[in-house]
ROSE-4610 file (N, C-alpha, C; in Angstrom, 1 decimal, always signed):
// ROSE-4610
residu = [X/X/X/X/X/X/X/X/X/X/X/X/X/X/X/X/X/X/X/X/X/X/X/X/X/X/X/X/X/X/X/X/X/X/X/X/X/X/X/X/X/X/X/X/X/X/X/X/X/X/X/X/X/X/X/X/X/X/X/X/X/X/X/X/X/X/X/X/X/X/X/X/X/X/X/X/X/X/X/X/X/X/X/X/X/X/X/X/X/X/X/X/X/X/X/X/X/X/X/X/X/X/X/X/X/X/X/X/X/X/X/X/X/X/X/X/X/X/X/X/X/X/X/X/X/X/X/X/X/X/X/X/X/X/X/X/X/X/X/X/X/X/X/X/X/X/X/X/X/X/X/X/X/X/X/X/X/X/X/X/X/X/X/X/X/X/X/X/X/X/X/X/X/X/X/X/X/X/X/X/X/X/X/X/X/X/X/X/X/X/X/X/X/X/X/X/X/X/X/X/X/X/X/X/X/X/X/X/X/X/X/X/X/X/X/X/X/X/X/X/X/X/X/X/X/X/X/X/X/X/X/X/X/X/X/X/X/X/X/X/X/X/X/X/X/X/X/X/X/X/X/X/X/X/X/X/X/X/X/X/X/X/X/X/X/X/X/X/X/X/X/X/X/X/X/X/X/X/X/X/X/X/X/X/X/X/X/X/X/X/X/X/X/X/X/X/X/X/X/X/X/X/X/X/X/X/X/X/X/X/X/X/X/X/X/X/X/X/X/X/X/X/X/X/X/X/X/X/X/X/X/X/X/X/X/X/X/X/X/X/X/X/X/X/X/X/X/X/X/X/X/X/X/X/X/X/X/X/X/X/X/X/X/X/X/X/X/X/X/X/X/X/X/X/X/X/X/X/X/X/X/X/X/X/X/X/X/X/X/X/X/X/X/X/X/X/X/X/X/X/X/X/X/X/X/X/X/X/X/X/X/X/X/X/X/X/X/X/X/X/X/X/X/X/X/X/X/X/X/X/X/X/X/X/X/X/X/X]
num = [1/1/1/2/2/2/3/3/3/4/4/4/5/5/5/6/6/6/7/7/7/8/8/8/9/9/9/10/10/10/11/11/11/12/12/12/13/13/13/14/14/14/15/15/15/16/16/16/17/17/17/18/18/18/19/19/19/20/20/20/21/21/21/22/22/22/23/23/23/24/24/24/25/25/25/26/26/26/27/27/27/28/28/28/29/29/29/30/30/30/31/31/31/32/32/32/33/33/33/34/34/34/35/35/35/36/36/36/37/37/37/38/38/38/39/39/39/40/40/40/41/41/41/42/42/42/43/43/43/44/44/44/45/45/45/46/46/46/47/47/47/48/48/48/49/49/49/50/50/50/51/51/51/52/52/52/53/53/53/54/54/54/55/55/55/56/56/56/57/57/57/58/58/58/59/59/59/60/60/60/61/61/61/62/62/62/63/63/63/64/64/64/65/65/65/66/66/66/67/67/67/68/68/68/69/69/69/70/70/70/71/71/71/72/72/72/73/73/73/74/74/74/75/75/75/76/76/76/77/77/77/78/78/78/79/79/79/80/80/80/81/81/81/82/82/82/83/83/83/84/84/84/85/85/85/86/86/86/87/87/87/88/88/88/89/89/89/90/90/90/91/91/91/92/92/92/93/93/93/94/94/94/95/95/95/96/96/96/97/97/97/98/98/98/99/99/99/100/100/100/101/101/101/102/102/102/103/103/103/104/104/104/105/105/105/106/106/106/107/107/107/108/108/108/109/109/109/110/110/110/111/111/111/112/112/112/113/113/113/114/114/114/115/115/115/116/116/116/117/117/117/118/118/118/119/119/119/120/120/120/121/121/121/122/122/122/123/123/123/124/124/124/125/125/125/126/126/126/127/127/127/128/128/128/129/129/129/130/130/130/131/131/131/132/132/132/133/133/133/134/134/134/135/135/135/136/136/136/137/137/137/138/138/138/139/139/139/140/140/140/141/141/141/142/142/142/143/143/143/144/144/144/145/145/145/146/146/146]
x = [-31.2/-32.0/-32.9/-34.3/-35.3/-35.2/-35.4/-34.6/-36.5/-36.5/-37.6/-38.6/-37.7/-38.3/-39.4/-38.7/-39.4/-39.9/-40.1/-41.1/-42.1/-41.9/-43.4/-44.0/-43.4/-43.9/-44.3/-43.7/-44.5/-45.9/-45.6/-47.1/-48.2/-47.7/-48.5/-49.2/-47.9/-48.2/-47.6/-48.2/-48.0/-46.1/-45.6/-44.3/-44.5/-43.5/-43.5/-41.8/-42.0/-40.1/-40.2/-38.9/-38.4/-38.7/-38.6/-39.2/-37.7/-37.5/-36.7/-36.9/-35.6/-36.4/-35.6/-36.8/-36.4/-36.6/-36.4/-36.6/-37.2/-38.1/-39.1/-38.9/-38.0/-36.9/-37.2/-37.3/-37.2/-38.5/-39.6/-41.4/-41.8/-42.5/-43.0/-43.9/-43.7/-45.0/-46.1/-47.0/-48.2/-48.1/-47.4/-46.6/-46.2/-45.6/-44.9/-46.1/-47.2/-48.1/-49.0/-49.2/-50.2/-49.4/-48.1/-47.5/-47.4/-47.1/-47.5/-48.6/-50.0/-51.4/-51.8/-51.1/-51.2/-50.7/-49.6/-48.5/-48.6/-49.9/-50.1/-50.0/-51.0/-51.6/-50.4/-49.4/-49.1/-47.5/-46.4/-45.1/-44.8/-44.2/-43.6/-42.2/-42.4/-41.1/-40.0/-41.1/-39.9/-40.9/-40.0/-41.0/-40.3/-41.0/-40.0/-40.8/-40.4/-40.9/-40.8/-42.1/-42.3/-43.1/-42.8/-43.6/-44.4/-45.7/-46.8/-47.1/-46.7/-47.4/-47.2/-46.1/-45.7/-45.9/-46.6/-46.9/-46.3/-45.9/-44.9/-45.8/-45.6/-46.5/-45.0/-45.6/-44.7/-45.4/-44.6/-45.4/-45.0/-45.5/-45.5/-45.8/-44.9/-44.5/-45.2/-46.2/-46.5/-46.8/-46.9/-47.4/-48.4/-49.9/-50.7/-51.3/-51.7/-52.4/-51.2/-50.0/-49.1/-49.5/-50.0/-50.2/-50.0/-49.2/-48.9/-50.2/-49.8/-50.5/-49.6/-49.6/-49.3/-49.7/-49.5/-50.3/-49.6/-50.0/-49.4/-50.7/-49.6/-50.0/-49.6/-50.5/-50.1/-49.1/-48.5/-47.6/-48.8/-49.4/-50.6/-51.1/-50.6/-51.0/-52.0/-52.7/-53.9/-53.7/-54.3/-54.3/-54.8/-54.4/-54.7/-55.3/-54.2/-54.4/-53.7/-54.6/-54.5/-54.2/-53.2/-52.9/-53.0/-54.0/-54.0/-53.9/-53.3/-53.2/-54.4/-55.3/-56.3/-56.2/-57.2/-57.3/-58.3/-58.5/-58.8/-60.7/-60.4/-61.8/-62.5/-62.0/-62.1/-63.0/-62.9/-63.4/-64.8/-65.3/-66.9/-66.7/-67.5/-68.3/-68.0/-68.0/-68.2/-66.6/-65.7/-64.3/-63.3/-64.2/-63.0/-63.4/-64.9/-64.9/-64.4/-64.4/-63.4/-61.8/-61.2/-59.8/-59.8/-60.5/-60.3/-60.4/-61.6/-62.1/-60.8/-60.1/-58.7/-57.3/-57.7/-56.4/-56.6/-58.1/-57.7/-57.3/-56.5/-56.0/-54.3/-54.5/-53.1/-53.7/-52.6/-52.3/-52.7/-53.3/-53.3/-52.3/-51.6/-50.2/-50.4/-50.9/-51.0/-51.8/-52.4/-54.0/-53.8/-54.0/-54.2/-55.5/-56.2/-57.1/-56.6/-56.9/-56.5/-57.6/-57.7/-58.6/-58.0/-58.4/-58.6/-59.4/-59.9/-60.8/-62.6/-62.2/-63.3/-63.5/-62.8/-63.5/-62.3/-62.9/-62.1/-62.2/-60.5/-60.1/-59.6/-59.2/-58.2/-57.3/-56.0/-54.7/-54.5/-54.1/-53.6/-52.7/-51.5/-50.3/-50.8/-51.1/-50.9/-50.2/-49.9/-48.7/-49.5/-49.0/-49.7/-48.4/-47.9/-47.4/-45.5/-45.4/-44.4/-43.8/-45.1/-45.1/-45.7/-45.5/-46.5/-46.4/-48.0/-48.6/-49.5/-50.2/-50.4/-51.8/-52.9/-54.3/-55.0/-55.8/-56.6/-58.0/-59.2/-60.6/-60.8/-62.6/-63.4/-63.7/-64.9/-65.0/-66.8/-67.1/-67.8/-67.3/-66.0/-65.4/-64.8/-65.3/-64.6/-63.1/-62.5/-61.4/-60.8/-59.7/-59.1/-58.0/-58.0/-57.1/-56.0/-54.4/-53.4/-53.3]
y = [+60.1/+58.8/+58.9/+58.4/+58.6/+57.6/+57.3/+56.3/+55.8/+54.7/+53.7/+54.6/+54.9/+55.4/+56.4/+57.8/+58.7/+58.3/+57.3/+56.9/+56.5/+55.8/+55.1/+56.6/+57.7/+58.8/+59.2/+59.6/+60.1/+60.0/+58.6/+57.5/+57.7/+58.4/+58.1/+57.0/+56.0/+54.8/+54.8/+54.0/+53.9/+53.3/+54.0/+53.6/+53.1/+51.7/+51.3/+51.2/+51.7/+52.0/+50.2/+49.5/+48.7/+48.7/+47.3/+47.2/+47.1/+48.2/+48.1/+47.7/+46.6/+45.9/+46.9/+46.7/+47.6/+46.6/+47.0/+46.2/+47.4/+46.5/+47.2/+48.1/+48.4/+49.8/+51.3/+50.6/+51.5/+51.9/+51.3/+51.7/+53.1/+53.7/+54.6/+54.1/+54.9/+53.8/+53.5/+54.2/+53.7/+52.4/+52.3/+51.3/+49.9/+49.9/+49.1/+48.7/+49.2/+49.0/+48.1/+48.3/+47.7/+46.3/+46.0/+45.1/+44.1/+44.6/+44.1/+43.7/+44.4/+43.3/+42.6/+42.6/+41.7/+40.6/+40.4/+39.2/+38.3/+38.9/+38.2/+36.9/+36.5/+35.3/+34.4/+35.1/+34.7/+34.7/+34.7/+35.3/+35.8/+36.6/+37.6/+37.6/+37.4/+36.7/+37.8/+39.2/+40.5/+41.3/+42.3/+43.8/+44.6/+45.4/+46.0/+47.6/+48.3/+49.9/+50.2/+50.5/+50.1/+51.7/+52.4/+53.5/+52.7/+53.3/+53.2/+54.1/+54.8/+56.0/+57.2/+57.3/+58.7/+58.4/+57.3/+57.3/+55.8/+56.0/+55.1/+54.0/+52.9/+51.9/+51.0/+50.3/+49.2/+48.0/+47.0/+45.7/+44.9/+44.2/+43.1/+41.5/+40.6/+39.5/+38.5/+37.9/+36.8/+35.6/+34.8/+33.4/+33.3/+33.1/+32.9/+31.0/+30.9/+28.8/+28.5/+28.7/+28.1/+28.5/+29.7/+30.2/+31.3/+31.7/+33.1/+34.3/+35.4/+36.5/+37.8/+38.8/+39.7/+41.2/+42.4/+42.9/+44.6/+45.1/+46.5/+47.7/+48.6/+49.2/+50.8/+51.9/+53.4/+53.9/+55.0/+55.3/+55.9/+55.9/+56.5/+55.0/+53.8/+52.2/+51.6/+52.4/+51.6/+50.2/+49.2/+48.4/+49.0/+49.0/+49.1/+48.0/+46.7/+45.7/+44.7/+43.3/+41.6/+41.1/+40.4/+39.1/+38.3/+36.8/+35.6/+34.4/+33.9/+32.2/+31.4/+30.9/+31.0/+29.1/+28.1/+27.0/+27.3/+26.6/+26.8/+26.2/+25.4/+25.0/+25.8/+26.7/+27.8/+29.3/+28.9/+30.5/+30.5/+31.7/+31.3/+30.9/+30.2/+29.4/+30.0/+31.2/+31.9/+32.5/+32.8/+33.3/+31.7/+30.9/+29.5/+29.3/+29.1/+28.8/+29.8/+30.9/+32.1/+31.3/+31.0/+30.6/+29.7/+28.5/+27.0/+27.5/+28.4/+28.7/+29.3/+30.1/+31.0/+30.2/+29.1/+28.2/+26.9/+26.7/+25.6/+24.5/+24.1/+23.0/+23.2/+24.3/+24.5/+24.3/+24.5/+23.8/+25.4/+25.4/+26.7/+26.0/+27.1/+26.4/+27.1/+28.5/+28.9/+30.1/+30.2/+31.4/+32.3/+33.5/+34.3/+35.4/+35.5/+36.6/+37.5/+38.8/+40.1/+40.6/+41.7/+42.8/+44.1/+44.5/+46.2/+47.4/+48.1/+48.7/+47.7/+46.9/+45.2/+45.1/+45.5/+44.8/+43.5/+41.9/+41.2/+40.7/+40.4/+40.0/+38.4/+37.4/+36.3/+36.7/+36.4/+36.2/+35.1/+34.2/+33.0/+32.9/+32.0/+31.8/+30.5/+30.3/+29.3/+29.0/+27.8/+26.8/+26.3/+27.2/+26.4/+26.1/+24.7/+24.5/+25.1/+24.7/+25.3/+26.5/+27.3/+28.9/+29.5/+30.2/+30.5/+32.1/+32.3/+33.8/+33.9/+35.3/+35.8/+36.2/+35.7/+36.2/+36.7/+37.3/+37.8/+38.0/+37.9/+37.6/+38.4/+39.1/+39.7/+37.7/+38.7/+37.7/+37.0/+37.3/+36.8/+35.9/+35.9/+35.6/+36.4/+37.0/+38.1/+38.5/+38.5/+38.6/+39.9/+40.3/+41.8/+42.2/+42.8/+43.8/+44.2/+43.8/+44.2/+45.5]
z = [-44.6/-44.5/-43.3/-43.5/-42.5/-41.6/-40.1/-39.3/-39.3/-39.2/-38.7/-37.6/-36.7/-35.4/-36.2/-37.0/-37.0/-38.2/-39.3/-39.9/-39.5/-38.2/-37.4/-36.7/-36.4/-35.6/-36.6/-38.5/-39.0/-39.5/-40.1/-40.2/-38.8/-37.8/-37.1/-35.7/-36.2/-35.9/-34.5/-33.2/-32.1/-32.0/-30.9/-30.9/-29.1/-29.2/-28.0/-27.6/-26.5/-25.8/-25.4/-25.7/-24.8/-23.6/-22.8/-21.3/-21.0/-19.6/-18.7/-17.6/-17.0/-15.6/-14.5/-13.5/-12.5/-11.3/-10.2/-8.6/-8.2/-6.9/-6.2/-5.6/-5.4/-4.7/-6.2/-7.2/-8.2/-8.4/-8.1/-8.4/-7.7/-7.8/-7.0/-6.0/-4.5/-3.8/-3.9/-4.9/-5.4/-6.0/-7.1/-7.8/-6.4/-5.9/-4.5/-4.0/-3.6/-2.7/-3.6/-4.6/-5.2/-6.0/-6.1/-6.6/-5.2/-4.2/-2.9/-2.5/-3.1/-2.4/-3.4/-5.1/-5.7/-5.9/-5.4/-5.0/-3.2/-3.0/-1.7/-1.8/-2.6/-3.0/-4.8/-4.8/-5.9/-5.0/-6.8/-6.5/-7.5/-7.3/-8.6/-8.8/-10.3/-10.9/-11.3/-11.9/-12.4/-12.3/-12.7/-12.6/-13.7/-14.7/-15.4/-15.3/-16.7/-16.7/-18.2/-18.5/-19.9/-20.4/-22.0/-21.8/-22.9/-23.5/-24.2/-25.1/-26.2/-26.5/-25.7/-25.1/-24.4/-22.8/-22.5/-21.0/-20.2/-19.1/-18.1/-17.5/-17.7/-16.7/-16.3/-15.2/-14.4/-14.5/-15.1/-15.6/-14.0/-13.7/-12.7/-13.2/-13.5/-13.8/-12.6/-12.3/-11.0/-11.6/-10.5/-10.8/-9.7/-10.0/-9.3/-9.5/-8.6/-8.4/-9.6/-9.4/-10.7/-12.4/-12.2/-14.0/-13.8/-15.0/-15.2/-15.1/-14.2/-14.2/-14.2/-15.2/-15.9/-15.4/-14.3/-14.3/-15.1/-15.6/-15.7/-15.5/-14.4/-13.5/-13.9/-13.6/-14.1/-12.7/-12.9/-12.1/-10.7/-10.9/-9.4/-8.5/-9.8/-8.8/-9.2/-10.4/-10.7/-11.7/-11.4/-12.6/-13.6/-14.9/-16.1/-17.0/-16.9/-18.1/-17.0/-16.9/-16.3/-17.5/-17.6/-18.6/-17.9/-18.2/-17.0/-18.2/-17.7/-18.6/-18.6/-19.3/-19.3/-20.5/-20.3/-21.1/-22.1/-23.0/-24.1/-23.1/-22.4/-22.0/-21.3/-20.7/-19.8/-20.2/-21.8/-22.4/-22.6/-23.2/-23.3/-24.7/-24.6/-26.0/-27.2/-27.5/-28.7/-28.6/-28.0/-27.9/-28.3/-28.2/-27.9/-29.6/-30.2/-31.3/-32.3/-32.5/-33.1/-33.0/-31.7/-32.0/-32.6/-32.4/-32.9/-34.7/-35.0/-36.3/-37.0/-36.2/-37.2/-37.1/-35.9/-35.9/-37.1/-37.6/-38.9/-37.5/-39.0/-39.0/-37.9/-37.6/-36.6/-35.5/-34.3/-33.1/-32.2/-31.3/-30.2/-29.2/-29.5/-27.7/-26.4/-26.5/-25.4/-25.8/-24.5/-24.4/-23.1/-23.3/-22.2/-22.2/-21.3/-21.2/-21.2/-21.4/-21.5/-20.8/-19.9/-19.4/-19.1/-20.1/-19.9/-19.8/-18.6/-18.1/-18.3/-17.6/-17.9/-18.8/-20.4/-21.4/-21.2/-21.3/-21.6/-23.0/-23.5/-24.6/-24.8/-25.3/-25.3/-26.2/-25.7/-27.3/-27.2/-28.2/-28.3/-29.3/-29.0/-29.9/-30.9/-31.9/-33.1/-33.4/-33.8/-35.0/-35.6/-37.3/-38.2/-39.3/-39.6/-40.6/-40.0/-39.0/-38.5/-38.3/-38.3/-38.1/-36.8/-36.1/-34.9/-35.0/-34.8/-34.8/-34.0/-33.4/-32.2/-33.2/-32.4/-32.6/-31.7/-31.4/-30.8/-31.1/-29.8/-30.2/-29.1/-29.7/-28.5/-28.0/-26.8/-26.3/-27.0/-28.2/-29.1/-30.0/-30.1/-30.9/-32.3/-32.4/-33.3/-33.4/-34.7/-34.3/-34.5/-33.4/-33.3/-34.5/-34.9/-35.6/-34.7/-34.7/-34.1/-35.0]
């Protein structure tokens, strides 16, 4: 019998390892240093160690002005990818009307920017009909293919 795992490896299809949480003792210093000048201004709630398609990042869990900020970082210290909690009033014009447009008649509960290598993205969680799903938009409003 073929196990899931190596069905998704055969298909091709991106495999993501489980996040393990580590303490700051466990980062590399690159990692440490840069989890450190980005929690100046914030506090950081966890840290874990996550791989992607064959490659290791360290997520950093903060709370900056009291809203979640997300950062995962490559093992050399670089940011990679910001998740920031973001209001629906907050977006540009054309990213906010794309959500409102695919949420209908459903409820947006919660929105985050995404930035990776400066392209920014939004995800937003929906409830429609007592169901909740995960969308995502450029920032034209277009919407992404998970």
């Amino acid at each position: 019998m073929v196990s899931k795992l190596s069905l998704l490896l055969l298909l091709g299809l991106p495999v993501v390892a489980a996040e393990t949480k580590v303490t700051m003792k466990d980062l590399p210093a690159a990692v440490q240093k840069t989890v450190a000048e980005q929690t100046r201004a914030g506090r950081l709630r966890g840290l874990s160690k996550e791989i992607e398609n064959g490659k290791t990042y360290y997520e950093a869990e903060t709370t900056v002005n009291g809203k979640s900020r997300d950062i995962l970082i490559d093992p050399g210290g670089t940011i990679v990818e910001v998740e920031e909690s973001v209001t629906l009033e907050s977006l540009p014009i054309a990213a906010r009307a794309g959500l409102e447009r695919v949420a209908g008649s459903g409820r947006i509960l919660r929105i985050e920017s995404v930035t990776r290598e400066s392209v920014v993205t939004y995800e937003a969680v929906i409830e429609r009909h007592g169901k909740k799903s995960e969308v995502s938009v450029n920032a034209d409003g277009s919407l992404l293919k998970h």
